[in-house]
N, C-alpha and C positions, 0 to 999 in steps of 0.2 A: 504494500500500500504506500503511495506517495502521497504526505503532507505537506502542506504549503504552512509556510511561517509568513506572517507579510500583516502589522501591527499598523491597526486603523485610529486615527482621532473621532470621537464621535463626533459630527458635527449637523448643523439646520443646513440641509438642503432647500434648494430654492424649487417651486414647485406650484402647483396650485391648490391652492388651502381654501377653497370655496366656499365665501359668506353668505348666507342665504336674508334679504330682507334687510340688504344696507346698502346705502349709495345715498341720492342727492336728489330732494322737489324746490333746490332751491340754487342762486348760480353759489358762487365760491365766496360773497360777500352776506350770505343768506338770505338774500331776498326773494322776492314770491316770482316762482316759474309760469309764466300765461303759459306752457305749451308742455305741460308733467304729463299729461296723459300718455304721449306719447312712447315706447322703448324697443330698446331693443337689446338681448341675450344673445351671447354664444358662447359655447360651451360645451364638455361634453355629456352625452347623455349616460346618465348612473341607472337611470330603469324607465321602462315602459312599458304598460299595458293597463286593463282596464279602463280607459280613456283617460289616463294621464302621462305626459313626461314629464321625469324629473331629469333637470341639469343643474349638475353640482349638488346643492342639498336643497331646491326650491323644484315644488311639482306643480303643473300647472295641466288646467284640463285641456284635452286638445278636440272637445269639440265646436265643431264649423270650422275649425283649420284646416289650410290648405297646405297640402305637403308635396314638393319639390327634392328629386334626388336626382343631379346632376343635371337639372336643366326640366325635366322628365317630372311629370306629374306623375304621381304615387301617393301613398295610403299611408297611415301610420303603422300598419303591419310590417313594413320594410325598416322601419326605425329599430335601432342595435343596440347596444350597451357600446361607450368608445367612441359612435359616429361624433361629430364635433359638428352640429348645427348649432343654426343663426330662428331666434324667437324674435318673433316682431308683433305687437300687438299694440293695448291701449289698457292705463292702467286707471280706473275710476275712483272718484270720491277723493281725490287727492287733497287734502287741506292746508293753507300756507303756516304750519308750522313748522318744527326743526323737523332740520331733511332730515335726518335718520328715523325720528317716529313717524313720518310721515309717508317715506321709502315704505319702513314695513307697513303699516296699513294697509299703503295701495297694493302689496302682494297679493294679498288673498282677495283680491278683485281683480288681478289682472285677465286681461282675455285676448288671447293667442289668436291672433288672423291667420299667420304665416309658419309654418318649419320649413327652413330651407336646406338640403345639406349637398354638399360636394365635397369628394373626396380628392386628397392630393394629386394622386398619382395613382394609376394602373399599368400595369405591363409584369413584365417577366423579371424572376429573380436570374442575375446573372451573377451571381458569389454569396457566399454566407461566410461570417466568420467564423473560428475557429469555437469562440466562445460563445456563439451564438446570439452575441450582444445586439448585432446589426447585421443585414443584409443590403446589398443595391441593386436596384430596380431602375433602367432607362437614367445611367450615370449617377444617381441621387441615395448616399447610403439613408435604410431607413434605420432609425435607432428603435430601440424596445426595452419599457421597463417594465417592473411589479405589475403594475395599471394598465396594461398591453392587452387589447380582448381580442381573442379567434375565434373564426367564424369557419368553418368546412374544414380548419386544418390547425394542426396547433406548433408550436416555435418548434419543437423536436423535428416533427414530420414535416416543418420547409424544404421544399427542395430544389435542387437549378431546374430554371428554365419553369416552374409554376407562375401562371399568371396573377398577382394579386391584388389586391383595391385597398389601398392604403387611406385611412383618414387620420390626421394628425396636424401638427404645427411645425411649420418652418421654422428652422432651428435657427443656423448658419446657412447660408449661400448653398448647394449642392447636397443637404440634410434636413431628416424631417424625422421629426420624435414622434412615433406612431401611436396612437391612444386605439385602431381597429385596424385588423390587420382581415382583411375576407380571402379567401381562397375562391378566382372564378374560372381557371380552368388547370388540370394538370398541367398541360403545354400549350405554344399559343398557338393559334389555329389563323393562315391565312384571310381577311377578309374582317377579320375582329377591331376592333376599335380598343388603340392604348391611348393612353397621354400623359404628360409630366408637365409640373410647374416650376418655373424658380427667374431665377435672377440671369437674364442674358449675360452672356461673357465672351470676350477672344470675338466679338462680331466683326467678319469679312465681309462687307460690301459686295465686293468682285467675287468673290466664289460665292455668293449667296448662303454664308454658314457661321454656326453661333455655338456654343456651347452653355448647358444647363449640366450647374454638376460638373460631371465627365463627361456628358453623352454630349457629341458632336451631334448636331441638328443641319442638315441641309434642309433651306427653301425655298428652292430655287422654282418649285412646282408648287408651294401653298399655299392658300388662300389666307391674305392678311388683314383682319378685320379687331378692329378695336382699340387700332392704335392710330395717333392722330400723322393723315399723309400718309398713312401705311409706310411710313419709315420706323426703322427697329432703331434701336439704340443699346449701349449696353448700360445695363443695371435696370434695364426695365425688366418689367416683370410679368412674364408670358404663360400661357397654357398653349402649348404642343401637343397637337392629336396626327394618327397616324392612322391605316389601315392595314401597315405591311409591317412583317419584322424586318431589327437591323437588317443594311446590306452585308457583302461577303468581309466590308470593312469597320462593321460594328459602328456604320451611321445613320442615324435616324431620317429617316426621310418623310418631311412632314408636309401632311396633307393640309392642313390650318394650324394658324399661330393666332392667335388670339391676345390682346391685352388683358391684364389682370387689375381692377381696381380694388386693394383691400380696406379701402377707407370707408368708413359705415356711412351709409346713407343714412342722412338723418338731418334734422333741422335743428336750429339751436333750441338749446333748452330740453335737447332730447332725453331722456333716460335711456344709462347704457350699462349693461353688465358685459364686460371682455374679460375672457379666460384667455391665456395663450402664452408665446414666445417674447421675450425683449428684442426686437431684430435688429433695434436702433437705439443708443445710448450716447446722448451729450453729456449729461450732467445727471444728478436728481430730480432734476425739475424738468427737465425735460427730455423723454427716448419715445419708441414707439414699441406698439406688442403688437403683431401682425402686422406690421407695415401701418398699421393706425395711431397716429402722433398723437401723445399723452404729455399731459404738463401735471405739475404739482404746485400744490401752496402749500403755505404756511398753515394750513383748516386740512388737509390731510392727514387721513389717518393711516398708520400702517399697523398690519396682524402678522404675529409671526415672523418678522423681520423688522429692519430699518432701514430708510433711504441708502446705507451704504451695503445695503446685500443688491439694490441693482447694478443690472449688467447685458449685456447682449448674452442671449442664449438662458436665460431665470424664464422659469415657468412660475406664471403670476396669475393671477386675477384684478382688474381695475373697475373701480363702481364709482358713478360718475354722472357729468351732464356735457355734452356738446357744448360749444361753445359758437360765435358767429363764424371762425375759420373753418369749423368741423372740427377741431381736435377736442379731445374729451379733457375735461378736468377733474381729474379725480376724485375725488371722495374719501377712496378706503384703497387701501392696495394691500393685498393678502399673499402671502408667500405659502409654498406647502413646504408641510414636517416631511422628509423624505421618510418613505416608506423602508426603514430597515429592518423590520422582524417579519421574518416569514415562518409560519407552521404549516404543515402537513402531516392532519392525524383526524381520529376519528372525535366526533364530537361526542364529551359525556354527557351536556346539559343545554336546554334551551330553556330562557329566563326572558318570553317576550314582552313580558310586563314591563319590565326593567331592562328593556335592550342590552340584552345581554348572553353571552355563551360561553361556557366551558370546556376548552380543553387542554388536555395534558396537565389535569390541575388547575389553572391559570383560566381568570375571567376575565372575557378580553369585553370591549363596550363596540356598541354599533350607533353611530349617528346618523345625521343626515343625507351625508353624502357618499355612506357606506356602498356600494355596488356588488351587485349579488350577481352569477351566475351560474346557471346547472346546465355543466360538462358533459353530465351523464344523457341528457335529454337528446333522443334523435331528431329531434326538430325546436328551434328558435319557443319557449315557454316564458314566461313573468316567475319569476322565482326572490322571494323574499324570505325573511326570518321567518313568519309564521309557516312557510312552507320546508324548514328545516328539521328534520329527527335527529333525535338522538342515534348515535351509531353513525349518521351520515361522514362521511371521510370528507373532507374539505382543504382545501390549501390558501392559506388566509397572508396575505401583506396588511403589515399595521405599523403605527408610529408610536410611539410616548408624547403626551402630551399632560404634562406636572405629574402625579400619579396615576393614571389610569393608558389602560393601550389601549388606540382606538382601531377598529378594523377600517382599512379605506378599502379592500376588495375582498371578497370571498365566494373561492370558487368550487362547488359541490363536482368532487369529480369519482369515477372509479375508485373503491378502495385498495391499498396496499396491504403489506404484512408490515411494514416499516414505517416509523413517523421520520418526519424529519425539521430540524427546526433553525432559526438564526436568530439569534439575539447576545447582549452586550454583558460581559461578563460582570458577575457580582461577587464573587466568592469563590476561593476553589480551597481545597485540600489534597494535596501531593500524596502525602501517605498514604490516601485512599482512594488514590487514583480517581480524585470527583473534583466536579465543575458544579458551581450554581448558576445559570441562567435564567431570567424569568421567573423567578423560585422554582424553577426545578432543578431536582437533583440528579445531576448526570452522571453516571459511573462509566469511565475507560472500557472497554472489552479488552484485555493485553494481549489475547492472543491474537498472533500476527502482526504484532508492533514489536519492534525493539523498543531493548531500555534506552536506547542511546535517541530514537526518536522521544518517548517517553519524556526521559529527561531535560532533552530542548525542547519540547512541548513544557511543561510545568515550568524549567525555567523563563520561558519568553511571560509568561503569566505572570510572576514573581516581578519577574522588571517592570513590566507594566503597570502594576497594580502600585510599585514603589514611586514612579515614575508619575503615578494618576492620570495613567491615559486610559481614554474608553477602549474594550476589544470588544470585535464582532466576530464571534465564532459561529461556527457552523455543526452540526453534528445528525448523524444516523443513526437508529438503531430498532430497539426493539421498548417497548412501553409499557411498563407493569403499574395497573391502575393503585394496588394492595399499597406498594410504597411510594407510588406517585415520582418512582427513577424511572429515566431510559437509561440502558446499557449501550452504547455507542459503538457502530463498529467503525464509524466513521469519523473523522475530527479535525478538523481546517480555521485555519482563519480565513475569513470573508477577506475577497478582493473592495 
């Protein structure tokens, strides 16, 4: 067995920590909004069914809405856990007091006209990593975390040359942090329609060719529509569709190029809830998150971080109003706790009174913004806490947040004969070959370890522990409910 040694600092990952029923009915001096009715959400979807979607931790009913998938009228039945749409609607009874009482009020009144979603990019995986962290698709690596949801296929069973339909946020320039990853064909099939977004680069006039990403775009034969003059430029920001795979030289030959506008339509005074990427950072006070220009004052508020955790590439949330430019003025900006405890075990307790469930010992808490999915299900079902048993085998990412773990996903999938778990060390004892994590008590398996690993295992713990740095360990094993240990046959430090 090979061990990796390799000592982590705990630290606040940036991320999206989604406030539900805070943002702005008034501008950034507090004065009275004539035009609050108005908003708009994006975000991605944590659950749906029953005639609601919820994005982030706010549900809202989708009837008489109109749903848009990729240009394409569609149902709310096509909506996924992960897809990353845009809510547009009109929020009633809004009264001119402080915007934050006044924000949440108008929630449970709001009423959804529109879901609109599109996906970043489709086409073919053309490499995976090693670690399986990231794959690229038509030159653009897609990243993948904890919060990553599959659909026909899952990160194990990716494979070259699968067609697949990515929805996520533009990260950096030629990168997209996937939040849904769909599977829509084994390989790709002549006559198909792919496409890819991002940032023009390397544009040849004379050869009529650009690059996104990596992928070399020839268009020398496609239809240019949405850009002003139908003259390209670099740094604009394009949707490339195709109908044929690369040529023999791994060039895209595009059938349309489209302009891309990411800036929210809206009027001042708009109400805006933005989930997403930092793609543009001047200062604090002023970057953008999807290419939509954000400012800040001195009346914002920040959750989970401070004006100096921004940066290009922080997965954020901003609540907010338009202003007369269009740039949104924030409100609130919410960072996410990164998601570093994962388990994989069977559930012994479900406590839906008190959102709450048990396993491996350990009561973990479910909020709003928790996201539920069952793996085991042959077709796309609504699956929530009250639809969890005891015995259910699940694989859960959670954060610490002051004393309590909160679950941000939990996925009901086939059981195993092994749990498996990550979390930050609190205790160990050498002589008895035990680790505490999580309050649980982990006991060594030694056989098939050396003492000599053994020993640099417990020593690196010792220095750490002197040293008072967080470790993120990793472990395998077998789970005896009687004394509430796994016996590990596994045991790493987290990269």
């Amino acid at each position: 067995m090979q061990t990796k040694f390799k000592l982590i600092s705990a630290h606040l990952a940036l991320g999206v920590m989604m406030i539900s029923g805070c943002g702005s009915d008034s501008d950034s001096s507090g004065s009275t909004n004539t035009n609050a009715n108005a908003f708009s959400k994006t975000g991605t979807i944590t659950s749906v069914g029953n005639g609601n979607v919820k994005v982030g931790k706010t549900s809202y009913s989708t009837a008489g809405a109109s749903v848009t998938l990729d240009g394409v009228s569609g149902s709310t039945n096509e909506l996924r856990n992960g897809m990353v749409v845009t809510l547009k609607g009109t929020r009633a009874g809004v009264a001119a007091v402080s915007s934050k009482t006044s924000f949440k009020a108008a929630t449970d009144t709001a009423t959804i006209t529109t879901i609109e979603f599109e996906d970043e990019l489709e086409g073919p995986v053309s490499s995976i990593a090693t670690d399986k962290s990231s794959f690229v698709i038509l030159g653009v690596t897609v990243s993948v975390d904890d919060m990553t949801t599959y659909e026909g296929v899952t990160l194990d069973a990716i494979a070259v040359g699968n067609v697949l339909e990515v929805s996520g946020f533009q990260s950096t320039p030629g990168t997209v942090l996937a939040t849904s990853v769909e599977l829509e064909a084994e390989q790709y099939v002549e006559g198909t329609e792919i496409e890819v977004k991002g940032v023009i680069s390397a544009l040849d006039d004379a050869a009529k060719t650009f690059s996104i990403g990596t992928q070399i775009v020839d268009y020398n034969t496609a239809v240019i529509s949405e850009i002003p003059d139908g003259v390209l430029a670099n740094d604009m920001f394009v949707e490339v569709t195709t109908i044929q795979n690369l040529d023999a030289n791994s060039v895209l030959i595009a059938s349309k190029v489209e302009g891309e506008d990411d800036d929210i339509d809206g009027d001042e005074g708009d109400e805006v809830e933005l989930e997403g990427v930092v793609t543009a950072f001047t200062d604090a006070n002023n970057f953008s998150v999807n290419e939509q220009p954000v400012i800040t004052t001195a009346d914002t508020e920040f959750e989970d971080g401070t004006e100096n955790n921004l940066d290009v590439g922080v997965k954020l949330e901003v609540e907010g109003e338009l202003n007369a430019d269009g740039v949104l003025v924030a409100e609130e900006v919410s960072f996410e706790i990164d998601s570093d405890i994962n388990v994989s075990a069977p559930v012994s307790k479900v406590d839906a009174a008190n959102n709450t469930i048990t396993v491996l010992g350990v009561t973990l808490n479910i909020d709003e913004a928790t996201m539920f999915n069952d793996e085991t299900a042959t077709t796309s079902v609504e699956f929530s806490l009250t639809d969890l048993l005891e015995g259910d085998y699940v694989e859960i990412s959670a954060f610490m947040k002051g004393a309590d773990i909160i679950i941000s996903k939990l996925d009901k999938v086939v059981a195993k004969d092994t749990v498996e778990l990550q979390g930050f060390l609190k205790s160990f004892e050498e002589i008895n070959k035990s680790v505490v994590v999580m309050g649980i008590n982990i006991v060594i398996d030694e056989n098939g370890v050396t003492p000599e690993t053994l020993n640099l295992f417990f020593a690196a713990l010792e220095k750490a522990m002197k040293e008072n740095k967080a470790l993120l360990l990793e472990f395998k094993g077998i789970y005896d409910s009687a004394s509430n240990t796994v016996t590990a046959t596994k045991f790493e430090f987290s990269d």
